[in-house]
Jmol script that loads the backbone (N, CA, C; Angstrom):
load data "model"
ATOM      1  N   UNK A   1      20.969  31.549 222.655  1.00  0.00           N
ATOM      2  CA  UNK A   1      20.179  30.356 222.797  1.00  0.00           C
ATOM      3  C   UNK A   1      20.695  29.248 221.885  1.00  0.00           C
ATOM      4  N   UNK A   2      21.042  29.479 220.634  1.00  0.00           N
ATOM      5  CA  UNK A   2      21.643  28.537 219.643  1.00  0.00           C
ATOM      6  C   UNK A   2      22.701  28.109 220.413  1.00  0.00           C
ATOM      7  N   UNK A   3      23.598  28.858 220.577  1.00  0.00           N
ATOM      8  CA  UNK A   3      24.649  28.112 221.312  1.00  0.00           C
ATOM      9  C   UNK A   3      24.652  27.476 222.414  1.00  0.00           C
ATOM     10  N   UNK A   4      23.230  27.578 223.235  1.00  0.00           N
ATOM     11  CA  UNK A   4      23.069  26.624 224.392  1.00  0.00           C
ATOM     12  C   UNK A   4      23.119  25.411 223.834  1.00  0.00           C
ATOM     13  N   UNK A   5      22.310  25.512 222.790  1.00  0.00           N
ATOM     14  CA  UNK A   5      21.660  23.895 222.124  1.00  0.00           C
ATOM     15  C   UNK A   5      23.608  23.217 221.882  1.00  0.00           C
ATOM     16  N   UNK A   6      23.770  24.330 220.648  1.00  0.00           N
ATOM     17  CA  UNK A   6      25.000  23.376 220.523  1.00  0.00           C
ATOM     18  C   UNK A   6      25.395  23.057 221.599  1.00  0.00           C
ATOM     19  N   UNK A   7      26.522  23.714 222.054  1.00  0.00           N
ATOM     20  CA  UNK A   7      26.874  23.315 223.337  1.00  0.00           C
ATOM     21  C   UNK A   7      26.651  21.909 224.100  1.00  0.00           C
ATOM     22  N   UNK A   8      24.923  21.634 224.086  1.00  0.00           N
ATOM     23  CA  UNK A   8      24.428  21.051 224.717  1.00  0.00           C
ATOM     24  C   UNK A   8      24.647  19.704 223.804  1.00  0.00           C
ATOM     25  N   UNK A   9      24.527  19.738 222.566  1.00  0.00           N
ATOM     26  CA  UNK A   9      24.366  18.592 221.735  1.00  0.00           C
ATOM     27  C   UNK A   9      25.854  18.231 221.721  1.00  0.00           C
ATOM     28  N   UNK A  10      26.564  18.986 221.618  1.00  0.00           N
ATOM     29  CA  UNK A  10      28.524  18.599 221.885  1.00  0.00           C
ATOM     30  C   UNK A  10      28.645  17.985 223.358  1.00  0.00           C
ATOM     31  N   UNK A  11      28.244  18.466 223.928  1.00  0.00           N
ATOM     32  CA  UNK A  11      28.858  17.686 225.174  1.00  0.00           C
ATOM     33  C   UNK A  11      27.908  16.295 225.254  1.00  0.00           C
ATOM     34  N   UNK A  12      26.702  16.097 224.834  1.00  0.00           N
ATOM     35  CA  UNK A  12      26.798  14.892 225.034  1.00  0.00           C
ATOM     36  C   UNK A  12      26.998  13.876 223.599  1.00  0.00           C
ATOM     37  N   UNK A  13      27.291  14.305 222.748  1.00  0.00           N
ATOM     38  CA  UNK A  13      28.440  13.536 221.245  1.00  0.00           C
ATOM     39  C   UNK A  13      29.456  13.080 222.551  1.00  0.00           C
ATOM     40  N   UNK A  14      30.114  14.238 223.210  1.00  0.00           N
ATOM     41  CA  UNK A  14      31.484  14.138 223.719  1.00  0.00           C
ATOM     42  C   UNK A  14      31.076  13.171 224.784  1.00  0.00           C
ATOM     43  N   UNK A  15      30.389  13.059 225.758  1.00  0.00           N
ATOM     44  CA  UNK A  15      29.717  12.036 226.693  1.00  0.00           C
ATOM     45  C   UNK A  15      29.580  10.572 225.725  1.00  0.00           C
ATOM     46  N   UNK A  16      28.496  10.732 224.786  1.00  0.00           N
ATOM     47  CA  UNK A  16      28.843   9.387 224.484  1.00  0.00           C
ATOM     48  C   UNK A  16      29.515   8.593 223.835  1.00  0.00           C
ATOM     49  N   UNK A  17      30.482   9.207 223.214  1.00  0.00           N
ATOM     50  CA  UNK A  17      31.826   8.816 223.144  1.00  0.00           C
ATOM     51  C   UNK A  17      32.620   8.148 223.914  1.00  0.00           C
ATOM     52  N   UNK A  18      32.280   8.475 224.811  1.00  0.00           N
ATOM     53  CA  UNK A  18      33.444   8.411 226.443  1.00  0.00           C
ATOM     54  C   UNK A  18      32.699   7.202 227.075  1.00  0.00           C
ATOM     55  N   UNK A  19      31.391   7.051 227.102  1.00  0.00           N
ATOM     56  CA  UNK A  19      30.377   5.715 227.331  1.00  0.00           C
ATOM     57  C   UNK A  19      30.035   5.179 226.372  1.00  0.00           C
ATOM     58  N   UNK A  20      30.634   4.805 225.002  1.00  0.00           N
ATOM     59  CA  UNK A  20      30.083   3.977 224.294  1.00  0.00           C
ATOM     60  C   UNK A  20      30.201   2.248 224.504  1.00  0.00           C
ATOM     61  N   UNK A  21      28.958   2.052 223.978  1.00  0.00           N
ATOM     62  CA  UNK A  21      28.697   0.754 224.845  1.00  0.00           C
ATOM     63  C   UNK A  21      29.268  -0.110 223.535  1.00  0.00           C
ATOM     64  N   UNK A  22      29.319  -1.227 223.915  1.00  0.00           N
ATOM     65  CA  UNK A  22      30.089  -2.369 222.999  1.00  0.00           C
ATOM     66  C   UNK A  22      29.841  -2.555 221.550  1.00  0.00           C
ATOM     67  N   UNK A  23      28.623  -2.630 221.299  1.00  0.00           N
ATOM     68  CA  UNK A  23      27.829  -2.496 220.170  1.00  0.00           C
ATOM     69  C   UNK A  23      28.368  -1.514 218.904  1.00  0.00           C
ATOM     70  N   UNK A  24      28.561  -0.638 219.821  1.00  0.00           N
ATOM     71  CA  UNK A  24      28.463   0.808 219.398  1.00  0.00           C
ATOM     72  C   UNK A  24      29.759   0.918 218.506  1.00  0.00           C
ATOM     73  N   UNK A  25      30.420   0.824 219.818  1.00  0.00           N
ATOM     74  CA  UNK A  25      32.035   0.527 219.070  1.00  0.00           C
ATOM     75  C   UNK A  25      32.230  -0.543 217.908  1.00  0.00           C
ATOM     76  N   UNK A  26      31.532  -2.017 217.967  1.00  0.00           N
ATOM     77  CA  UNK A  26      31.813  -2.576 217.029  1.00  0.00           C
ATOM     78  C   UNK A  26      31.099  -2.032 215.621  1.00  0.00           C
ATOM     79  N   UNK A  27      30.042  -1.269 215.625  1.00  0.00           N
ATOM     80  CA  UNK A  27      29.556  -1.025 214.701  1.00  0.00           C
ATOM     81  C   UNK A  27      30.805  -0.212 213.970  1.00  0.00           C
ATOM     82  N   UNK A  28      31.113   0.553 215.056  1.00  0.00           N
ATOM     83  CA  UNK A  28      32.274   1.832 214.071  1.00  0.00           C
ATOM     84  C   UNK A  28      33.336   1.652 213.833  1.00  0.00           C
ATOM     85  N   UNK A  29      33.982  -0.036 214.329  1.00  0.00           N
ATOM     86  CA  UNK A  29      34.824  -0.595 214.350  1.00  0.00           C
ATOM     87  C   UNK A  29      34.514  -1.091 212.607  1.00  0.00           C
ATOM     88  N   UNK A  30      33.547  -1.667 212.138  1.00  0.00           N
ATOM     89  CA  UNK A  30      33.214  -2.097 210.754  1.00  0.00           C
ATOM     90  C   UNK A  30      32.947  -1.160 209.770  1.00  0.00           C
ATOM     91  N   UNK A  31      32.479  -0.026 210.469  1.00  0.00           N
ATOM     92  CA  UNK A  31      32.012   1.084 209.261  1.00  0.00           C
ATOM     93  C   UNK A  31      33.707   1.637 209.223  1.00  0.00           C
ATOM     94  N   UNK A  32      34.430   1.529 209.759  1.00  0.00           N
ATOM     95  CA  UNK A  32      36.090   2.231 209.648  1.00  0.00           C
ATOM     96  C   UNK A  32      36.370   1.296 209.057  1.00  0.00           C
ATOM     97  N   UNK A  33      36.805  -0.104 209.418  1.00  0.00           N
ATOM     98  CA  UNK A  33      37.386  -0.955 208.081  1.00  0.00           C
ATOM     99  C   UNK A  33      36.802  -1.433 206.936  1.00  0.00           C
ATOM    100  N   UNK A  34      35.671  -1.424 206.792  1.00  0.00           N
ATOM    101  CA  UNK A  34      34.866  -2.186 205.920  1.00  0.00           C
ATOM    102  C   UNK A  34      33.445  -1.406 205.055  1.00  0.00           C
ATOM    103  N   UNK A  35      32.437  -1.035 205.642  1.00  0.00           N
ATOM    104  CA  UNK A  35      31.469  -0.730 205.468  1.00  0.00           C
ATOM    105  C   UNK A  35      31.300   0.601 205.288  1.00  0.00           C
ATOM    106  N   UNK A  36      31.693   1.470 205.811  1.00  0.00           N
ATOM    107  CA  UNK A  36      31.553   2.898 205.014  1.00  0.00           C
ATOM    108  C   UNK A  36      32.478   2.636 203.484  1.00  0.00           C
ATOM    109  N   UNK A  37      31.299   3.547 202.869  1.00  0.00           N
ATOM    110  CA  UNK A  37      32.456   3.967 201.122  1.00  0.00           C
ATOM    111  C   UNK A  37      32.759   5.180 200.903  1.00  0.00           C
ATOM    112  N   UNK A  38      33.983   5.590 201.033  1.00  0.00           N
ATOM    113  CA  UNK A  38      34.669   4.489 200.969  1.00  0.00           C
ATOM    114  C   UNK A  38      34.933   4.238 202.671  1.00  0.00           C
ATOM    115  N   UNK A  39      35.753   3.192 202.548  1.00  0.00           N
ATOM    116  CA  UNK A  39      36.306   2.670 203.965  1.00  0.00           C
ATOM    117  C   UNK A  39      37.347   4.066 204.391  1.00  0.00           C
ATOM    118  N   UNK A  40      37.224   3.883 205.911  1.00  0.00           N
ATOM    119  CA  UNK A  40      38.153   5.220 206.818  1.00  0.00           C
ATOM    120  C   UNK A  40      39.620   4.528 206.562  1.00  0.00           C
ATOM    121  N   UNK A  41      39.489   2.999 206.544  1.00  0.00           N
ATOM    122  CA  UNK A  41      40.961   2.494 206.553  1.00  0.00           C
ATOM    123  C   UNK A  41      41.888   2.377 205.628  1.00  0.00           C
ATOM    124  N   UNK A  42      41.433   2.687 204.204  1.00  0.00           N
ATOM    125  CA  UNK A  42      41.716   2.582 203.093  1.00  0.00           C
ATOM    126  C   UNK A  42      42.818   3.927 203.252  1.00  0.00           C
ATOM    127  N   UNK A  43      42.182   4.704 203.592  1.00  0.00           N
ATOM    128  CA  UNK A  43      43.286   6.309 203.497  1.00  0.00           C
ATOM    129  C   UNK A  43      43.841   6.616 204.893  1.00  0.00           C
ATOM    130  N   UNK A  44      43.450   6.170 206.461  1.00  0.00           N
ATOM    131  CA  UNK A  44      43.945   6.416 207.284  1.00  0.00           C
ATOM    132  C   UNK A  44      44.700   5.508 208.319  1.00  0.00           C
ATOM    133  N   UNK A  45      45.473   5.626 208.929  1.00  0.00           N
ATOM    134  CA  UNK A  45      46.088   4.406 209.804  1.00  0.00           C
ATOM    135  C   UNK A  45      45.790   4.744 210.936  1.00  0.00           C
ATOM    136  N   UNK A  46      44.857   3.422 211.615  1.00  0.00           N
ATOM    137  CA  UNK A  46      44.689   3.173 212.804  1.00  0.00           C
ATOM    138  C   UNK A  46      45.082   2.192 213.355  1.00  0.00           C
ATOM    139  N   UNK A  47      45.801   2.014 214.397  1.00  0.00           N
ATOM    140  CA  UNK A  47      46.426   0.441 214.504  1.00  0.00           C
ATOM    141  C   UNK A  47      45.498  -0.822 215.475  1.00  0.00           C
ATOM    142  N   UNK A  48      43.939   0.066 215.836  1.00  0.00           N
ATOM    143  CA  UNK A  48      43.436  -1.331 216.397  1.00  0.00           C
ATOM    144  C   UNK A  48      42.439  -1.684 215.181  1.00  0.00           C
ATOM    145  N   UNK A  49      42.538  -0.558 214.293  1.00  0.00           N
ATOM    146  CA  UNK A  49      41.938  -1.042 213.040  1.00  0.00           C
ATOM    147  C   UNK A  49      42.622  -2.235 211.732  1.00  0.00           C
ATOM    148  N   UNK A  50      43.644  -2.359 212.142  1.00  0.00           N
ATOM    149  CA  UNK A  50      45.032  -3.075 211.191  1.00  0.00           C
ATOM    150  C   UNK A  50      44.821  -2.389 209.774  1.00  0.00           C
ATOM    151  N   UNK A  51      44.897  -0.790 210.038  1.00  0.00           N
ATOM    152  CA  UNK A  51      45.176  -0.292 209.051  1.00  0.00           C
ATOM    153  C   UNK A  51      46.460   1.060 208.581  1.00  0.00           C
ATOM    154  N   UNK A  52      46.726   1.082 207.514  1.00  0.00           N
ATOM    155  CA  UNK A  52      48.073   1.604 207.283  1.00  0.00           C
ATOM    156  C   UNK A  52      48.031   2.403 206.140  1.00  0.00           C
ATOM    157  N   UNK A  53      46.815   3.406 205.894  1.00  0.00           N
ATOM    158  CA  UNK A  53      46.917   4.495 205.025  1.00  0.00           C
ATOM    159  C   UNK A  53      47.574   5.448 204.721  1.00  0.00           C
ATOM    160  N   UNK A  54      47.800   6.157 203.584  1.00  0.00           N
ATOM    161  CA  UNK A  54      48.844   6.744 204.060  1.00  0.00           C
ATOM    162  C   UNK A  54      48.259   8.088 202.981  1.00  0.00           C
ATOM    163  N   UNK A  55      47.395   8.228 202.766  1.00  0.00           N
ATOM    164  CA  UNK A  55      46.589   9.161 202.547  1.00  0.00           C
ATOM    165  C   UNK A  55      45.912  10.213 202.960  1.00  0.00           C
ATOM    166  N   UNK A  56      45.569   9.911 204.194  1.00  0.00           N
ATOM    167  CA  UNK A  56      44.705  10.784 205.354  1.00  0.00           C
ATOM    168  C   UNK A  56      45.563  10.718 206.756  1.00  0.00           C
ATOM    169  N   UNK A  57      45.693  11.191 207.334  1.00  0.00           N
ATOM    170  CA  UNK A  57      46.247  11.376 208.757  1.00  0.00           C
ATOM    171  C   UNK A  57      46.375   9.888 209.662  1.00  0.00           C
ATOM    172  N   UNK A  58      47.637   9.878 209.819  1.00  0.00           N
ATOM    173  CA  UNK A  58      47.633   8.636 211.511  1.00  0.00           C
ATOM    174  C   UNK A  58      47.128   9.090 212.409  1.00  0.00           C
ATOM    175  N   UNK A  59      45.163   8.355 212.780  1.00  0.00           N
ATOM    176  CA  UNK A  59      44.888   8.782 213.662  1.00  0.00           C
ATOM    177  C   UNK A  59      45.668   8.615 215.035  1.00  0.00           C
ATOM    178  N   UNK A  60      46.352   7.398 215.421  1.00  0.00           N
ATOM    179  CA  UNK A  60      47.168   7.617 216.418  1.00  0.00           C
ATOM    180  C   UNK A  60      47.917   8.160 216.857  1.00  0.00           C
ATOM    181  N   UNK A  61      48.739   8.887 216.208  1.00  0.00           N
ATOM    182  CA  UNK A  61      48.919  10.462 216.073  1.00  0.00           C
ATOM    183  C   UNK A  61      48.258  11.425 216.682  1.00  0.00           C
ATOM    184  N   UNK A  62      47.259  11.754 215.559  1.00  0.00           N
ATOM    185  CA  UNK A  62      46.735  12.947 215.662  1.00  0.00           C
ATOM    186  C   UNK A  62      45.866  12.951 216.841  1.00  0.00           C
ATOM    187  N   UNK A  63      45.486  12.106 217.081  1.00  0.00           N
ATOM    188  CA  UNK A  63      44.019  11.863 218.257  1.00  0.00           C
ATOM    189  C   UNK A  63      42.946  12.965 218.152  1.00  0.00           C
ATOM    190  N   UNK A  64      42.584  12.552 217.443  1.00  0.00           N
ATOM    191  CA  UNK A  64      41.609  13.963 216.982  1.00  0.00           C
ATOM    192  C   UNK A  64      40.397  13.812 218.222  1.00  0.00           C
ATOM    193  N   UNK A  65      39.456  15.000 218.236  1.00  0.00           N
ATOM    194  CA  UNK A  65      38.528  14.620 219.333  1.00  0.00           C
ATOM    195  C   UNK A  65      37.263  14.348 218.798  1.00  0.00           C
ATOM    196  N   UNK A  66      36.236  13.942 219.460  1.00  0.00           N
ATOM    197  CA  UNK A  66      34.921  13.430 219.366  1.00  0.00           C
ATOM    198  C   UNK A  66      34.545  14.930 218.211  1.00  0.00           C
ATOM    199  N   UNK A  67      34.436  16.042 218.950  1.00  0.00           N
ATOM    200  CA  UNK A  67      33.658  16.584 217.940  1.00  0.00           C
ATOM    201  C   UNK A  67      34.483  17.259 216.797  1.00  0.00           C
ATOM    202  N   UNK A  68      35.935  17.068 216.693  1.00  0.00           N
ATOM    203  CA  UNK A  68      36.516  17.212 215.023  1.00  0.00           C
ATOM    204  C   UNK A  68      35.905  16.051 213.969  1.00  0.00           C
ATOM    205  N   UNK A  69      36.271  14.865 214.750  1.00  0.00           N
ATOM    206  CA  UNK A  69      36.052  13.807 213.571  1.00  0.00           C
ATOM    207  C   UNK A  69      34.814  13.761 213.506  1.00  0.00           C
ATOM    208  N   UNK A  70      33.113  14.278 213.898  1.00  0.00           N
ATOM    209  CA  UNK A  70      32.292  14.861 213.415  1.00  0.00           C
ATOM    210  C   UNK A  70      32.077  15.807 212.682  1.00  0.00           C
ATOM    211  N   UNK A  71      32.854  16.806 213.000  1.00  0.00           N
ATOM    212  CA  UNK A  71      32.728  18.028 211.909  1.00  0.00           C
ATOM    213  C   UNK A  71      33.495  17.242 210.537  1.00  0.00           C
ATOM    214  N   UNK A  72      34.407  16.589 210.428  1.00  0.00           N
ATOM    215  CA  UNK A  72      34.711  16.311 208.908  1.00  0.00           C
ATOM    216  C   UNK A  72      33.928  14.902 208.314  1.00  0.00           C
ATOM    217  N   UNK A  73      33.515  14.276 209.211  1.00  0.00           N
ATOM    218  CA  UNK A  73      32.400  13.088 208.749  1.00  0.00           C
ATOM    219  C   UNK A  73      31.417  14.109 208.105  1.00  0.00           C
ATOM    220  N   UNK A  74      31.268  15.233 208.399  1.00  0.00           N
ATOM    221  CA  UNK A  74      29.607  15.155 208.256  1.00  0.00           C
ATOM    222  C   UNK A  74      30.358  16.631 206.945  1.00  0.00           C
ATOM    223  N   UNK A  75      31.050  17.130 207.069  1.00  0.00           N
ATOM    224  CA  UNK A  75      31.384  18.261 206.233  1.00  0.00           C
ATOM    225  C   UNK A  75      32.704  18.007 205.051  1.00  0.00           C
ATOM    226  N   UNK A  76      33.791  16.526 205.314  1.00  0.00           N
ATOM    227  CA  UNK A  76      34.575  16.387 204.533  1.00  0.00           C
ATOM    228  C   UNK A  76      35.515  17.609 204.643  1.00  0.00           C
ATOM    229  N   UNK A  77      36.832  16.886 204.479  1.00  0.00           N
ATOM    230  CA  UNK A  77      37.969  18.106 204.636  1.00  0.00           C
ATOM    231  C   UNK A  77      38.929  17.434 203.311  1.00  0.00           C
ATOM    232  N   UNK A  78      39.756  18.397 202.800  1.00  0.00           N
ATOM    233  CA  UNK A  78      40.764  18.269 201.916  1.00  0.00           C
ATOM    234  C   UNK A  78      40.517  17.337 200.449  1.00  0.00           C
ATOM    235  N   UNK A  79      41.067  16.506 200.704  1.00  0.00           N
ATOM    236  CA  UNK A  79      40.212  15.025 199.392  1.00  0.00           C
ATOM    237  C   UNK A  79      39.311  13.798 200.775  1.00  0.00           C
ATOM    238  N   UNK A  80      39.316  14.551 201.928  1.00  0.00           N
ATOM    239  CA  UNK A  80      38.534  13.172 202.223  1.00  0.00           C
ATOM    240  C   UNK A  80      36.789  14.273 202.228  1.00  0.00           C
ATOM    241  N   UNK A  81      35.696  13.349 201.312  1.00  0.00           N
ATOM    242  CA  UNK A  81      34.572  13.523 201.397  1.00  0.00           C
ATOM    243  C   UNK A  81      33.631  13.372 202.419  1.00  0.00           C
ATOM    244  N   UNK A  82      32.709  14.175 202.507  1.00  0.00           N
ATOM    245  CA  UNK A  82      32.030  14.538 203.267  1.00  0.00           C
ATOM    246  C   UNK A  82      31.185  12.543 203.261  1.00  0.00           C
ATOM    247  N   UNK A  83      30.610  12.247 204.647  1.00  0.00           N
ATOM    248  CA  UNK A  83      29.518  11.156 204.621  1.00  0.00           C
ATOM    249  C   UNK A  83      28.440  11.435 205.065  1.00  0.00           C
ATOM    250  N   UNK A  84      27.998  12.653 205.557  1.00  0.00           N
ATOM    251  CA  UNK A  84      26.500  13.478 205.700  1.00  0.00           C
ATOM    252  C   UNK A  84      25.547  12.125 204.830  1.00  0.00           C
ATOM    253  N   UNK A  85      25.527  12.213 203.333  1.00  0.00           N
ATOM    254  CA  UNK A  85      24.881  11.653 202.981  1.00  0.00           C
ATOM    255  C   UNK A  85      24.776   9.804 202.462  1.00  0.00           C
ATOM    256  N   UNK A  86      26.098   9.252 203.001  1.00  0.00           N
ATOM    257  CA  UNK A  86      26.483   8.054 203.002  1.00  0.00           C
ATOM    258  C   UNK A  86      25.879   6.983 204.328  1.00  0.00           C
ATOM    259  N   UNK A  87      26.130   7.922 205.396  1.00  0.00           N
ATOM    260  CA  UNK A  87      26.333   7.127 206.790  1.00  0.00           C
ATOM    261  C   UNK A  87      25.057   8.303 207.264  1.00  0.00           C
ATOM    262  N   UNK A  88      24.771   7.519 208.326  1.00  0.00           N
ATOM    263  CA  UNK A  88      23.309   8.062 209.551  1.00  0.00           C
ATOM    264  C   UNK A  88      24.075   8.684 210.610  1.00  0.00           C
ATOM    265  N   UNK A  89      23.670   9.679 211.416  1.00  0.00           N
ATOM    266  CA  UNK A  89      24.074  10.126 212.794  1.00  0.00           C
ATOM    267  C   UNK A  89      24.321   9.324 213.388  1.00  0.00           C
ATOM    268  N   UNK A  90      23.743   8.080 213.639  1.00  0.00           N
ATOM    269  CA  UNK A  90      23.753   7.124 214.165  1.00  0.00           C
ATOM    270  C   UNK A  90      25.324   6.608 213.809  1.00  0.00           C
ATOM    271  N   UNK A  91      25.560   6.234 212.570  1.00  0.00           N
ATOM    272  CA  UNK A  91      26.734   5.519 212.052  1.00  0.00           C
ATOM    273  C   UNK A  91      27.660   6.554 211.997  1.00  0.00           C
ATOM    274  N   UNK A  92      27.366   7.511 211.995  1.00  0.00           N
ATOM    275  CA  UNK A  92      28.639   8.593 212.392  1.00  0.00           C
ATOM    276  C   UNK A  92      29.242   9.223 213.600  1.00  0.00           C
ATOM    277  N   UNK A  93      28.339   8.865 214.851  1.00  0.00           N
ATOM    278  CA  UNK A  93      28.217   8.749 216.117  1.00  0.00           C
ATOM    279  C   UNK A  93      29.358   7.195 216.463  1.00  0.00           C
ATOM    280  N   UNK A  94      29.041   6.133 215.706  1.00  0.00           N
ATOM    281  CA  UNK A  94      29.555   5.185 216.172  1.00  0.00           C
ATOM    282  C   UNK A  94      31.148   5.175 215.689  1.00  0.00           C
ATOM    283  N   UNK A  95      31.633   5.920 214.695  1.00  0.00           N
ATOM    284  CA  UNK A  95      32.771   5.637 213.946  1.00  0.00           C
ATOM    285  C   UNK A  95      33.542   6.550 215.198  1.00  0.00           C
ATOM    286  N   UNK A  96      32.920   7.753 215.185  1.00  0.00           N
ATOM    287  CA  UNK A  96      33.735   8.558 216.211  1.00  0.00           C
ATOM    288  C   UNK A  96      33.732   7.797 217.526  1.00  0.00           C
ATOM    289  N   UNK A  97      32.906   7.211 218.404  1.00  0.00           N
ATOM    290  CA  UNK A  97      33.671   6.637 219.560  1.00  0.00           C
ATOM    291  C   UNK A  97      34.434   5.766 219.492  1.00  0.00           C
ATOM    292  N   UNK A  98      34.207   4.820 218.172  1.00  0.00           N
ATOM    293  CA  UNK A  98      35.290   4.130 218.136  1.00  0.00           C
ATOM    294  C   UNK A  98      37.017   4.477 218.185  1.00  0.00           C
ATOM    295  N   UNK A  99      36.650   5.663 216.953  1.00  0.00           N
ATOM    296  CA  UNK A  99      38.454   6.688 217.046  1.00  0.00           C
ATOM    297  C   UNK A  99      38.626   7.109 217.989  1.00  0.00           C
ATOM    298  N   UNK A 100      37.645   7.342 219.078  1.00  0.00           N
ATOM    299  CA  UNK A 100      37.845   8.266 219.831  1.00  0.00           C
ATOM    300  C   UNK A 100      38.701   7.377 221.295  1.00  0.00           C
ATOM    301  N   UNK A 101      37.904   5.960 221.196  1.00  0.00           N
ATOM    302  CA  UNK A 101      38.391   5.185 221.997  1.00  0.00           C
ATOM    303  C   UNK A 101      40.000   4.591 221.567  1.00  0.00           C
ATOM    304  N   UNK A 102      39.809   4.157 220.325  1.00  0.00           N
ATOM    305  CA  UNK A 102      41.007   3.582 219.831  1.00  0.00           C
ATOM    306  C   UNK A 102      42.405   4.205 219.833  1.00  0.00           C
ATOM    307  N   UNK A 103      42.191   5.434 219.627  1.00  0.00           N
ATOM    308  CA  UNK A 103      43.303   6.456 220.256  1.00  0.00           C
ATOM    309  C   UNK A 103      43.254   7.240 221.265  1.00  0.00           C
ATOM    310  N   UNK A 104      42.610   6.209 222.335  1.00  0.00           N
ATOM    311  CA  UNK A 104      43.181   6.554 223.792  1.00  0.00           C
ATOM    312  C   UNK A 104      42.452   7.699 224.549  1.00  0.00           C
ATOM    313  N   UNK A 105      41.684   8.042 223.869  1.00  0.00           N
ATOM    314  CA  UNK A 105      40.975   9.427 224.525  1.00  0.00           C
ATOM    315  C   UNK A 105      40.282   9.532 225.531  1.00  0.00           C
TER     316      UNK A 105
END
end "model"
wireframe off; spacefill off
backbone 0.3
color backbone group
């Protein structure tokens, strides 16, 4: 039964990702360059972000998917920290469709 739920709650992260509406994206478009602390752009390179980190992974590269770059928003991997308690579902919902869009997914 747990895993229905997940399941259920992943595919639609992964759905609205794939339909994020304008808003949405710009929000995660600002919390990646600007507004999360720290900023995603500071350590990672995204190029519709005009950023060039070289700290954390080229997401254009890597193209990570909707529900990786959730699992490390919300759990932190290596030196990048967890934002569970920085950013809202909401604002962590929006950063990922943005990556998710921005590298082509």
């Amino acid at each position: 039964m747990k895993f229905a739920f997940a399941f259920a709650g992943l595919s639609l992260l992964v759905s609205s990702a794939a339909w994020a509406n304008d808003a949405q994206l710009q929000r995660g478009k600002e919390l990646f360059v600007s507004k999360a602390v720290p900023a995603c752009a500071v350590c990672h390179t995204l190029k519709d972000a005009g950023s060039q980190g070289a700290i954390g992974p080229n997401l254009d590269e890597l193209k990570p998917s909707a529900d990786r770059i959730m699992k490390v928003l919300k759990d932190g991997m290596g030196a990048m920290p967890s934002f569970a308690n920085s950013l809202s579902q909401e604002d962590m919902e929006a950063v990922t469709a943005y990556v998710v869009k921005s590298t082509g997914q």
